[in-house]
C-alpha positions as CSV (number, residue, x, y, z in Angstrom):
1,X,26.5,-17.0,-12.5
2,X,24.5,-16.4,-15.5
3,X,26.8,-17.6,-19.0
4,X,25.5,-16.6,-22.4
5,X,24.2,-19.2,-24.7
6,X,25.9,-20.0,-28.2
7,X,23.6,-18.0,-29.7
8,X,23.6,-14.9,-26.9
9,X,26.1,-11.9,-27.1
10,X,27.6,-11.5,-24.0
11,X,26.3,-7.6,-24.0
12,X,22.9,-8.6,-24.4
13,X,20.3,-7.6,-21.8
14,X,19.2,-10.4,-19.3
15,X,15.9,-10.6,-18.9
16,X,12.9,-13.0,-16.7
17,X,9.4,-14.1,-17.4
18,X,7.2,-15.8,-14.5
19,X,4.1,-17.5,-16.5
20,X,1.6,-18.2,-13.4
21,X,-1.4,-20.8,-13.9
22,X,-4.2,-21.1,-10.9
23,X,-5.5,-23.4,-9.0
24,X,-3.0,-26.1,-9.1
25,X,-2.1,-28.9,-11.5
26,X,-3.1,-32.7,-12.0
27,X,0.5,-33.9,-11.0
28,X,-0.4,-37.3,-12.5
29,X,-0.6,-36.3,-15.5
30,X,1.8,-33.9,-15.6
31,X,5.0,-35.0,-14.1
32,X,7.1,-37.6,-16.4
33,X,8.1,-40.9,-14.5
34,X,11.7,-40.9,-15.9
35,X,14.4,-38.4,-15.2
36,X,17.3,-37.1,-17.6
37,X,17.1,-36.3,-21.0
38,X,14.2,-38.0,-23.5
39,X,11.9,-38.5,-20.8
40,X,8.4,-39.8,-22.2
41,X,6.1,-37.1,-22.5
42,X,3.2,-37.3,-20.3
43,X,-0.9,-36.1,-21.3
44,X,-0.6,-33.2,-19.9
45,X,3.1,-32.1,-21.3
46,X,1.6,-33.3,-24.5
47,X,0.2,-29.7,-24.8
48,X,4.0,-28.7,-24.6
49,X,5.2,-31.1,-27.4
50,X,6.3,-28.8,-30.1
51,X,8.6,-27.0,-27.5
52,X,9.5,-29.8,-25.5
53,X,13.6,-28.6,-26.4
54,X,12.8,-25.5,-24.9
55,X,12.3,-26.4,-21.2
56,X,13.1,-28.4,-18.5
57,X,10.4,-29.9,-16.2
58,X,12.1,-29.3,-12.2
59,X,9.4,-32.0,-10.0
60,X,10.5,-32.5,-6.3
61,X,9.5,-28.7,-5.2
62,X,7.8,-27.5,-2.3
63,X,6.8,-24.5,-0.6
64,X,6.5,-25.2,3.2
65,X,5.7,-21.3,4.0
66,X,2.5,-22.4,2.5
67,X,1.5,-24.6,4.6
68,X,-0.9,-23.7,7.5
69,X,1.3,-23.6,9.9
70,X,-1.4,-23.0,12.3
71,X,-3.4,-21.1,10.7
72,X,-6.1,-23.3,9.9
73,X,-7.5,-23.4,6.2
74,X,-6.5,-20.6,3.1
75,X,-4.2,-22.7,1.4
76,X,-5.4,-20.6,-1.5
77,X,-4.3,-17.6,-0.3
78,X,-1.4,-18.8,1.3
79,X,0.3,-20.7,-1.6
80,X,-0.5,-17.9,-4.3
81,X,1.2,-15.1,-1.6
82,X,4.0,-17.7,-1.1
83,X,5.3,-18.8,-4.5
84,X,7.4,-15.7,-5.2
85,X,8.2,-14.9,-2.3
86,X,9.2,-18.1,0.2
87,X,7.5,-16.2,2.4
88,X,4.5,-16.9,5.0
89,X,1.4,-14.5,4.2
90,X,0.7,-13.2,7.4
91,X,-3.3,-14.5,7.7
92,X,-5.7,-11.4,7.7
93,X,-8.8,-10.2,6.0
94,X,-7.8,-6.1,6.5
95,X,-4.8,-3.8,5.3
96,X,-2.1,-4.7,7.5
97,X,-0.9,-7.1,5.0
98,X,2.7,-9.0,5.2
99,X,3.9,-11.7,3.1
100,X,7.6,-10.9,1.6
101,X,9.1,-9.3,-1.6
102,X,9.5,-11.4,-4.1
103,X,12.0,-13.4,-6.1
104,X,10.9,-11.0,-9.6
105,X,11.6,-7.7,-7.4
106,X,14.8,-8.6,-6.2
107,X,15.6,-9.1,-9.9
108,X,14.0,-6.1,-10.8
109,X,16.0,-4.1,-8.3
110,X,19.5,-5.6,-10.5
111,X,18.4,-5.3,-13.8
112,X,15.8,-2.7,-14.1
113,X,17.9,1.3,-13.5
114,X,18.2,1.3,-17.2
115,X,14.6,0.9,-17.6
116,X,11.5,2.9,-18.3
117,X,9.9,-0.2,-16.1
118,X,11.6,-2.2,-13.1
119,X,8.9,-4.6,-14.0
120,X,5.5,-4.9,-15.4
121,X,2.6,-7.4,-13.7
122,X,-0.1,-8.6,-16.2
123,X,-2.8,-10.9,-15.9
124,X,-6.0,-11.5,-17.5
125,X,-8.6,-11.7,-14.7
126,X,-9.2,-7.8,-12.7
127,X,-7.5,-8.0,-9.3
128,X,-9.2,-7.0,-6.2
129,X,-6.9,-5.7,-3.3
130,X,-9.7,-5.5,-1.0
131,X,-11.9,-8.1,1.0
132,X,-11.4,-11.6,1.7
133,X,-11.0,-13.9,-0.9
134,X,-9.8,-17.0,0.5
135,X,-10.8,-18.2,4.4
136,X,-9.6,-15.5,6.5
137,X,-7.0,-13.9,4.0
138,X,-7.3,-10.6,1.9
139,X,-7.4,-10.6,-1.7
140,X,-4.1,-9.0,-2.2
141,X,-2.5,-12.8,-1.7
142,X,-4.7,-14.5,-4.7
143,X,-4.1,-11.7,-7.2
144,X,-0.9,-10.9,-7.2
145,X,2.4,-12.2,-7.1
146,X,4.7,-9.5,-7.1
147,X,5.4,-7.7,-3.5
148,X,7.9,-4.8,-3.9
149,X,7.9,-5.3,0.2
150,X,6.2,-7.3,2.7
151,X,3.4,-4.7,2.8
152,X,3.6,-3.6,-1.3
153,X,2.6,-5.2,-3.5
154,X,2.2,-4.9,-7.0
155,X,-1.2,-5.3,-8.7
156,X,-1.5,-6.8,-12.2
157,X,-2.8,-4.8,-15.1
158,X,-5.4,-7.0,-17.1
159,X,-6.6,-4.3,-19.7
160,X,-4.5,-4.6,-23.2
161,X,-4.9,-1.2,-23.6
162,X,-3.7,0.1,-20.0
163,X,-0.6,-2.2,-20.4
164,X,0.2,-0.6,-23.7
165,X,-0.1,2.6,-21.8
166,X,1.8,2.0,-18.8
167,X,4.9,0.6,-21.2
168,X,4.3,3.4,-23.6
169,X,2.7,6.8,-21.9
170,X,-0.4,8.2,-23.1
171,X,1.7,10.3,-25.7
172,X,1.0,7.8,-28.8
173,X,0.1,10.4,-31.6
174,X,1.8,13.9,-30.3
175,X,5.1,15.2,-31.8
176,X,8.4,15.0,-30.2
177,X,7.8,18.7,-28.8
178,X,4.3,18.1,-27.6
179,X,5.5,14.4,-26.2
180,X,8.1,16.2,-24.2
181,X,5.8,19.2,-22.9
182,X,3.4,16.6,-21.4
183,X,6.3,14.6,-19.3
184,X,7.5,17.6,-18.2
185,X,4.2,19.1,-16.7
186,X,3.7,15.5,-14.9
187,X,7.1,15.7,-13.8
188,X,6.4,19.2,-12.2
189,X,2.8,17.8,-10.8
190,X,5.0,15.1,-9.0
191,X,7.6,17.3,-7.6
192,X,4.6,19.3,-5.7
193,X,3.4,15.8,-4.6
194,X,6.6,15.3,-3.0
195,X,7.6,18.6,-1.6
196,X,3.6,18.1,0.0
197,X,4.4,14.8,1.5
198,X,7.2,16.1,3.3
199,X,5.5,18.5,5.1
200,X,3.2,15.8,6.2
201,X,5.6,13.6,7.2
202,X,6.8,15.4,10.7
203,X,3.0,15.3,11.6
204,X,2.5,11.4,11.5
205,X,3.0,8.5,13.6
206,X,5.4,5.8,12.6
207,X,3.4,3.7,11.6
208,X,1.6,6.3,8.7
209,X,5.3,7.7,8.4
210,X,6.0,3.9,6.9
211,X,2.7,4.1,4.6
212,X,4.1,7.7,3.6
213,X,7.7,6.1,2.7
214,X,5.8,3.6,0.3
215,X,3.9,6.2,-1.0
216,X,6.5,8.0,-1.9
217,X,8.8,5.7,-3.4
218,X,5.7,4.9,-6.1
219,X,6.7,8.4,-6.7
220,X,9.7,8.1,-7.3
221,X,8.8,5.3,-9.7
222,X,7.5,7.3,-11.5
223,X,9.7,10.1,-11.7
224,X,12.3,7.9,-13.1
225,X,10.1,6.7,-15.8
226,X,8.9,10.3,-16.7
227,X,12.8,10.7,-17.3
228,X,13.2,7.6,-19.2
229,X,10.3,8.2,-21.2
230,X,11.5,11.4,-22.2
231,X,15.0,9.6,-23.3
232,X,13.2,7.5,-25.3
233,X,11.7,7.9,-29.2
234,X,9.2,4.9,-29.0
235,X,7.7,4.6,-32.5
236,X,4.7,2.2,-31.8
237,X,1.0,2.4,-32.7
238,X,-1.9,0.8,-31.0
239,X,-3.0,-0.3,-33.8
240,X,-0.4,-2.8,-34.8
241,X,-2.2,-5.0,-31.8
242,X,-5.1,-4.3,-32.4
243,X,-5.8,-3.3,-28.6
244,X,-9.3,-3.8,-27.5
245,X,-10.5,-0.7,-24.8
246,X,-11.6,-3.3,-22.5
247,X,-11.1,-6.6,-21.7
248,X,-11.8,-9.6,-24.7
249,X,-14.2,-12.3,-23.7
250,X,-11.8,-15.2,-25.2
251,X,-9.6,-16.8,-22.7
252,X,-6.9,-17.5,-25.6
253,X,-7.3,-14.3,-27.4
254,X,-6.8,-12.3,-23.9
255,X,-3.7,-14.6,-22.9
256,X,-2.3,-14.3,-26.1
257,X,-2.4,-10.6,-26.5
258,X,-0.9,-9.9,-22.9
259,X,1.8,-12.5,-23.8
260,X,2.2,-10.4,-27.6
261,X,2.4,-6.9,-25.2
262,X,5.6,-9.0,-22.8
263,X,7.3,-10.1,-25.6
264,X,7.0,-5.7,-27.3
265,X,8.1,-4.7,-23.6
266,X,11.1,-6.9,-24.0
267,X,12.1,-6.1,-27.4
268,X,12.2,-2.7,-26.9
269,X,13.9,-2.7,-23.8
270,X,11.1,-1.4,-21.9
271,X,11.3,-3.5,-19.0
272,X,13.2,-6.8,-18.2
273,X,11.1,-8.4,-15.8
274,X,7.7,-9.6,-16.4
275,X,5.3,-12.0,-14.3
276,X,2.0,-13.0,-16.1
277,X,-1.0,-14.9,-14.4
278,X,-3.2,-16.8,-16.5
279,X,-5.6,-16.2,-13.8
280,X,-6.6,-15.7,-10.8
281,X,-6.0,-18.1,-7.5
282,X,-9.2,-18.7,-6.9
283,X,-10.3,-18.5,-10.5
284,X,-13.5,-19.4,-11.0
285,X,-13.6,-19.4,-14.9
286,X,-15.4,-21.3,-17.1
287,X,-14.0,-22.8,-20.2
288,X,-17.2,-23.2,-22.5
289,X,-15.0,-22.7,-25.6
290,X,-12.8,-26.0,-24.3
291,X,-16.5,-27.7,-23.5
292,X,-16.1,-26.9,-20.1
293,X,-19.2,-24.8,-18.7
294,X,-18.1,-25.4,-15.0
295,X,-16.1,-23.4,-12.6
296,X,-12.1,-24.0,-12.7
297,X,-12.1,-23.8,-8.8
298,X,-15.0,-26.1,-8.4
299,X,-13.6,-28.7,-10.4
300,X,-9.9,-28.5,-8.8
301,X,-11.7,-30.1,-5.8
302,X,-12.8,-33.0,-8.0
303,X,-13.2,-35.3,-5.0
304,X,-12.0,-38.2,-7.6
305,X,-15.2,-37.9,-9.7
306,X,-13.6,-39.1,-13.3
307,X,-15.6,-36.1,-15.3
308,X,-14.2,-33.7,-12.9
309,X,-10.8,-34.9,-13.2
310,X,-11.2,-35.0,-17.3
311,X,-12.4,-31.7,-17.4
312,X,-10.2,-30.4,-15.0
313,X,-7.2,-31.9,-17.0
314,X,-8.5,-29.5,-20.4
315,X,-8.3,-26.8,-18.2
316,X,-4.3,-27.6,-17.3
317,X,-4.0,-28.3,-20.7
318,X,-5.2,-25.3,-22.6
319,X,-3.5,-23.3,-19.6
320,X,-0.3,-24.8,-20.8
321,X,-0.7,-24.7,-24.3
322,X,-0.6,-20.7,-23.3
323,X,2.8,-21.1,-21.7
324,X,4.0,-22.8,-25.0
325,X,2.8,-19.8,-27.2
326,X,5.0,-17.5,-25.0
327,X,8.2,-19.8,-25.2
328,X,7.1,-19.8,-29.3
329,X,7.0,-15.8,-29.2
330,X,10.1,-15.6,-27.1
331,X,12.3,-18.2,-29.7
332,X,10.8,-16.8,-32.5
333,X,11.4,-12.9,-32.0
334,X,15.1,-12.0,-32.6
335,X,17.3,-10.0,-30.1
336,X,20.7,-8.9,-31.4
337,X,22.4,-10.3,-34.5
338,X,21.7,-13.8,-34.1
339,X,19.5,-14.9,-31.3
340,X,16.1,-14.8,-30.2
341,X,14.7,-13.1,-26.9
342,X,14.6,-16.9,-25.8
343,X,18.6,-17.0,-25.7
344,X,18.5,-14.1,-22.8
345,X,15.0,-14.6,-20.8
346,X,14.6,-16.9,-18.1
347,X,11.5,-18.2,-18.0
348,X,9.5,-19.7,-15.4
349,X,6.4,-21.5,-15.6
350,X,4.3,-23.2,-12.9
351,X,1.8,-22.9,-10.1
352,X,1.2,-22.4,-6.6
353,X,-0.3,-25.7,-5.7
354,X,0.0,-29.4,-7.2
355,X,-2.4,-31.9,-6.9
356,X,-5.5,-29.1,-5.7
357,X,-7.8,-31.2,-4.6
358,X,-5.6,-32.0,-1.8
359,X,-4.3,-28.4,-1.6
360,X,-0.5,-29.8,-2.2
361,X,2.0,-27.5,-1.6
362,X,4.6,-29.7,-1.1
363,X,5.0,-31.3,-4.8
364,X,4.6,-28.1,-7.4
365,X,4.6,-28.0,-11.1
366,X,8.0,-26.1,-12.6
367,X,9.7,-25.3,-15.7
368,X,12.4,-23.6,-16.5
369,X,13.3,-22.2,-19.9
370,X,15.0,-20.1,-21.5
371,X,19.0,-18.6,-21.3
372,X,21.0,-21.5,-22.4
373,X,18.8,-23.9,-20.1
374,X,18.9,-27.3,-22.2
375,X,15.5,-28.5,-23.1
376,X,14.0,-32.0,-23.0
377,X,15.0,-32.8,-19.3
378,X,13.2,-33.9,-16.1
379,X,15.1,-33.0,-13.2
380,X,13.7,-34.9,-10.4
381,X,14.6,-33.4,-6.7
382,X,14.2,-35.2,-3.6
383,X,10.6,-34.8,-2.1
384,X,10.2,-31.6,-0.2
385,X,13.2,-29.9,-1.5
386,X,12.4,-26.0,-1.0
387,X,10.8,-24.3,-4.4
388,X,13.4,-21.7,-3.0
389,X,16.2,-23.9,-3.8
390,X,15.3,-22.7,-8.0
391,X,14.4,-19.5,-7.0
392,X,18.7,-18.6,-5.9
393,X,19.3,-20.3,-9.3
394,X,17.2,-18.0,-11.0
395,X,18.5,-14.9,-9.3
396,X,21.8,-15.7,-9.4
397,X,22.0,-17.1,-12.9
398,X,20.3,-13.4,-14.2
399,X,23.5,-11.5,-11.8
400,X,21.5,-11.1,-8.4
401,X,24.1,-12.0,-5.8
402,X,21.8,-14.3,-3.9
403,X,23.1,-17.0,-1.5
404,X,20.2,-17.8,0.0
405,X,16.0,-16.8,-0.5
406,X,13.1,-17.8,1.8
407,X,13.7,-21.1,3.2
408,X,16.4,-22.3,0.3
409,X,19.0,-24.6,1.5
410,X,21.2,-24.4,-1.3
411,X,20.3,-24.6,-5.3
412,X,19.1,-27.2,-8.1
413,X,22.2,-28.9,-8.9
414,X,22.5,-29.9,-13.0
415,X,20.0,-27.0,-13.8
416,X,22.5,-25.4,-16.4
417,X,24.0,-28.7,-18.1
């Protein structure tokens, strides 16, 4: 179970961060060649230098729910619906979705009733539910990668502002009494929603009755955070962020104001659950600013061209240099008397696929940070073991009584040394 590092109190809220990249990572360059402490650091974890005490890199992982399975191609799809979830996206273009909730939900479940949010999704690039985005499998599975349920999942909020929004309420600027009128009249609005749906309900075949259930727990979502809201006596402006009205044009800037927004949402208690995607699976973003005009997903399937791989590799690297900027936020803001929101977050980092020109979702990326995880380690697992193997770590080290998730056979022994 989850034990408090020396700088942690022991009443101090638990908390996890899931920092996604897209579109896989050059293994080669990432994953060290020795295991234990001190390992050499490699070009890629060069990015990661100044933090390097901070994590530990976990190689070995796989997910095999991503593989085809018979199914034929989507590994996009597939790996992007599977790496929270251990699940196997079922393979459609339509709305009868079903992959699996994920790893950050059941978490969100334990550690977010006291909480104006269970969770919160951000990303940077706008998410389209709809459609086909990978060979034969809806866009729900490359932008997101929370699923409440097999059929709910959660779509990430890319606009600074909205995110403020949906931590703070639209009530920034009105006095206490006028802060607590507005709540109120939603909360009425919602209770006629509800008493509605009911009616419905008796009218409705099961399969619409489930749709109706979903429906109506979002509700209830949000009733709860009316309440909390109302609890609460946030002082915050807008304006100490700066928050654009739509979304910034620089990559870094974007990233680093959505990691700015996690780090206020976990300082003030507003949630304790976060996932974050750099981008997209799928993403096919340019990095002009990096000196790399060309589309991230074109150049993941280099082929072995050298100036595909090279530029490809700047990508990774200015991706990760993102993930250190959240590990510097997290060490560097404090939470209690003497430690830093670092000492109580788990944090995750990795991606969906490894090596993506070959589609590899049998040898993943992973670090682990955060909560009295010792830094400056390569753990190396046998091949193949099951990315689901971490995941039971993670729950159970954050008090989720997990013995087993998706395919795990067991956890990552050594994790917490």
């Amino acid at each position: 179970m989850w034990t408090a590092s020396a700088k942690a109190s022991s009443n101090t809220p638990k908390r996890l961060s899931i920092f996604y990249m897209p579109n896989g990572m050059r293994m080669p360059e990432f994953t060290p060649t020795e295991t234990g402490v001190g390992y050499t650091t490699t070009p890629l974890l060069q990015a990661l230098a100044p933090h390097k005490d901070k994590f530990t890199v976990v190689s070995g992982l796989a997910h095999y729910n991503a593989s085809a399975l018979g199914d034929g191609p989507g590994s996009h799809g597939r790996s992007c619906g599977a790496y929270l979830t251990g699940a196997h996206p079922k393979r459609t273009e339509g709305a009868d979705i079903f992959c699996g909730e994920s790893m950050d939900q059941y978490v969100a479940n334990h550690l977010g009733r006291n909480t104006q949010l269970a969770s919160l999704e951000l990303g940077i690039e706008p998410p389209s539910l709809l459609g086909s985005c990978d060979v034969g499998y809806s866009c729900t599975y490359t932008n997101t990668l929370s699923w409440r349920s097999p059929t709910s999942p959660l779509p990430v909020t890319v606009k600074p502002r909205d995110a403020f929004e949906q931590m703070f309420g639209d009530t920034i600027g009105l006095d206490k009494a006028s802060r607590q009128a507005l709540l109120a009249c939603k909360a009425s609005i919602l209770d006629f929603v509800v008493a509605d749906a009911k009616n419905l309900s008796p009218q409705l075949g099961a399969r619409d009755r489930r749709k109706l259930e979903e429906y109506l727990q979002s509700v209830r979502d949000i009733e709860l955070r009316i309440e909390k809201a109302a609890a609460q006596d946030h002082d915050f402006s807008g304006s100490q962020l700066a928050l654009p009205a739509g979304i910034p044009d620089d990559f870094e800037q974007h990233v680093r104001l959505m990691v700015d927004l996690q780090v206020l949402a976990f300082e003030s208690d507003v949630t304790r659950v976060c996932s974050f995607m750099s981008g997209r699976e799928l993403s096919n973003r340019a990095y002009p600013e990096i000196g790399v005009p060309d589309s991230h997903h074109s150049l993941s399937h280099h082929g072995g061209n050298r100036e595909k791989i090279a530029k490809l590799i700047k990508i990774n690297e200015l991706h990760l240099k993102q993930f250190g900027y959240l590990l510097e936020r997290l060490s560097t803001t404090a939470d209690g008397e003497e430690g830093s929101l670092l000492d109580s977050t788990l944090v995750l980092g990795g991606a969906s696929l490894g090596e993506p020109n070959d589609h590899d979702n049998m040898n993943l990326p992973a670090m682990v940070a955060g909560a009295g995880i010792a830094g400056n380690r390569h753990i190396a697992m046998p091949a193949h073991t099951p990315m689901c193997n971490l995941m039971v770590n993670l729950m159970q080290d954050l008090g989720v009584p997990a013995q087993q998730f998706g395919d795990s056979t067991g956890t990552i022994p050594g994790l917490r040394a």
